[in-house]
Phi, psi and omega in degrees: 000140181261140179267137184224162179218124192312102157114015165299142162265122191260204166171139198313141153295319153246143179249165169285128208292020170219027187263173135308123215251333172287345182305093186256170192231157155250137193283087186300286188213145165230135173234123177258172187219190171303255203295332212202155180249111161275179203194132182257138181226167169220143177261174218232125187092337181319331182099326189272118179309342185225129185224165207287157158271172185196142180236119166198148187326108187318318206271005176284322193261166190236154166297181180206115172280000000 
């Protein structure tokens, strides 16, 4: 299992085919669970003043060395 920590920067491991496959997040919260660990993530660069959170499966995501 990869250990993630608030405010490390990730990025999706598989991108969605019409997504930015370079699209990176920052790491908001991990919330762990019995089974399985989520992570509130934000992306990064957007541009945008208020930008979205999102929670999705820690094992979706890679570290950005």
């Amino acid at each position: 299992m990869t250990y993630f920590e608030t405010g490390q920067k990730v990025k999706f491991i598989k991108s969605f085919p019409d997504e930015n496959s370079d699209q990176e997040y920052i790491i908001l919260e991990v919330k762990e669970g019995e089974t399985d660990t989520r992570v509130d993530i934000s992306p990064l660069n957007l541009g945008l003043e208020l930008p979205p959170t999102y929670t999705v499966n820690a094992k979706d995501l890679a570290w950005i060395k």
